[in-house]
One Martini backbone bead per residue (centre of mass of N, CA, C, O) as a GRO file, in nm:
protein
   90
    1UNK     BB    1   4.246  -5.886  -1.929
    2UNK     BB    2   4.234  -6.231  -1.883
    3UNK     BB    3   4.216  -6.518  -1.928
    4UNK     BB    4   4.033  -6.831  -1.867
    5UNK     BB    5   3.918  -7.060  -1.678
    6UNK     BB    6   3.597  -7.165  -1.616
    7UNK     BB    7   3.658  -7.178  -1.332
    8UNK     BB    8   3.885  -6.867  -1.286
    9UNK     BB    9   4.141  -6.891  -1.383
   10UNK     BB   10   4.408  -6.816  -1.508
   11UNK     BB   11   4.610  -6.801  -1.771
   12UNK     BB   12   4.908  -6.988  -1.804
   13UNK     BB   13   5.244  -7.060  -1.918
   14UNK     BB   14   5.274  -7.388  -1.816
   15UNK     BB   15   5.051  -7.513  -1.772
   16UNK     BB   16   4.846  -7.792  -1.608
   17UNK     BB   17   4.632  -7.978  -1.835
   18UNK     BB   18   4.333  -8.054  -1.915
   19UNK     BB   19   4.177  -8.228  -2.258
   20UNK     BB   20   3.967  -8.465  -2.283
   21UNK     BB   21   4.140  -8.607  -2.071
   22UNK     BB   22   4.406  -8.455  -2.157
   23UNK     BB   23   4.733  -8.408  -2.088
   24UNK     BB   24   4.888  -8.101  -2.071
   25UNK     BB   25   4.994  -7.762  -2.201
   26UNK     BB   26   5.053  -7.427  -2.186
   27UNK     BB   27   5.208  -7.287  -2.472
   28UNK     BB   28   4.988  -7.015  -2.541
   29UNK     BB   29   4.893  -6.665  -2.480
   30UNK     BB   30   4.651  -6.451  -2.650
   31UNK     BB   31   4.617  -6.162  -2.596
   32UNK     BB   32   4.412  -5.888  -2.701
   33UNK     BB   33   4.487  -5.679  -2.466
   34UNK     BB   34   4.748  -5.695  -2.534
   35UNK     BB   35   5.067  -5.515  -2.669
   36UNK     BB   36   5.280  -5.738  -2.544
   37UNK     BB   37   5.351  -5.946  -2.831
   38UNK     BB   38   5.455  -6.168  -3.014
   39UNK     BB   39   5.440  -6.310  -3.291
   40UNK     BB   40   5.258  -6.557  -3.235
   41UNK     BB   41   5.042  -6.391  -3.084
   42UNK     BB   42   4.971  -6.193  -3.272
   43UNK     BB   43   4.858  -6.401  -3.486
   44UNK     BB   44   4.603  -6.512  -3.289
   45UNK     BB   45   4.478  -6.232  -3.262
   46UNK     BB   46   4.452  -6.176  -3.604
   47UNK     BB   47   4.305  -6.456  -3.688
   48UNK     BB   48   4.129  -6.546  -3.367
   49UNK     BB   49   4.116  -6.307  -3.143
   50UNK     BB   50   4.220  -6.536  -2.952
   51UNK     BB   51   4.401  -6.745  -2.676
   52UNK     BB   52   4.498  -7.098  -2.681
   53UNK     BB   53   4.787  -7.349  -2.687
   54UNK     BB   54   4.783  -7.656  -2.681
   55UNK     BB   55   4.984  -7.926  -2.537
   56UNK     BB   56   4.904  -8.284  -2.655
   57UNK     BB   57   5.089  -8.536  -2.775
   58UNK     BB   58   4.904  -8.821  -2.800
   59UNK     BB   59   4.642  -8.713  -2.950
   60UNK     BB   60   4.661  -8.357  -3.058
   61UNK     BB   61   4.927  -8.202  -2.978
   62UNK     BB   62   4.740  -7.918  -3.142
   63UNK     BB   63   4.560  -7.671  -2.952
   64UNK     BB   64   4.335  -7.436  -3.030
   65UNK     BB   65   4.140  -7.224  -2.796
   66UNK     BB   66   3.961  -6.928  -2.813
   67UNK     BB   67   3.721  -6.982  -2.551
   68UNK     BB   68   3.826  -7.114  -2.247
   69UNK     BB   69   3.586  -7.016  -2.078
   70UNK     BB   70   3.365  -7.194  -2.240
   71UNK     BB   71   3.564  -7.455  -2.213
   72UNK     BB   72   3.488  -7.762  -2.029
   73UNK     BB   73   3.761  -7.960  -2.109
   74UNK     BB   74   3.921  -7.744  -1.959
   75UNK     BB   75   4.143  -7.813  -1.715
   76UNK     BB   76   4.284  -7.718  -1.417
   77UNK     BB   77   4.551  -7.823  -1.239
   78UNK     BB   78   4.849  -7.617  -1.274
   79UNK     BB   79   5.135  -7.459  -1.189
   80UNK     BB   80   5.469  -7.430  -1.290
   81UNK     BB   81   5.776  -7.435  -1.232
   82UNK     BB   82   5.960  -7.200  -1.292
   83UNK     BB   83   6.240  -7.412  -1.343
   84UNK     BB   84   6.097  -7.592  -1.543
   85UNK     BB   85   6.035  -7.743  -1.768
   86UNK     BB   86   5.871  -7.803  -2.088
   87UNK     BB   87   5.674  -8.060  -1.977
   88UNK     BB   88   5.450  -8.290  -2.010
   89UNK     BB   89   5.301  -8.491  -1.835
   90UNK     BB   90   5.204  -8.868  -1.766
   0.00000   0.00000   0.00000
């Protein structure tokens, strides 16, 4: 099973979202339920049980939401280009 955004997308790395109404973009998807996770997604499954690690540089900088289907001010806006850097956009 996936993490999801309120609305009911999938969570995918590189996604753009707003966070509280500040545009941001998902650093980290750490599903608990994945046996194939990295160094950083191990330590918050292991830490916070998983969630999602949101950049938004201006306000929050880095931001972990635990239960993402139930936080209603992340809104899912796009999903990055495959090729595009990992830049949230202004």
């Amino acid at each position: 099973m996936s993490l999801k955004y309120p609305s009911g997308e999938e969570i995918k790395k590189g996604d753009r979202v707003t966070y509280h109404g500040e545009k941001g973009e998902i650093e980290l998807v750490a599903n608990p339920e994945l046996e194939d996770l990295s160094g950083s997604e191990r330590w918050y499954v292991q830490e916070h049980g998983g969630g999602v690690l949101i950049r938004e540089p201006k306000v929050f900088g880095l931001v972990f939401v635990r239960q993402p289907n139930e936080d209603e001010d992340l809104v899912f806006v796009s999903r990055a280009a495959a090729n595009e850097a990992s830049e949230p956009t202004d």
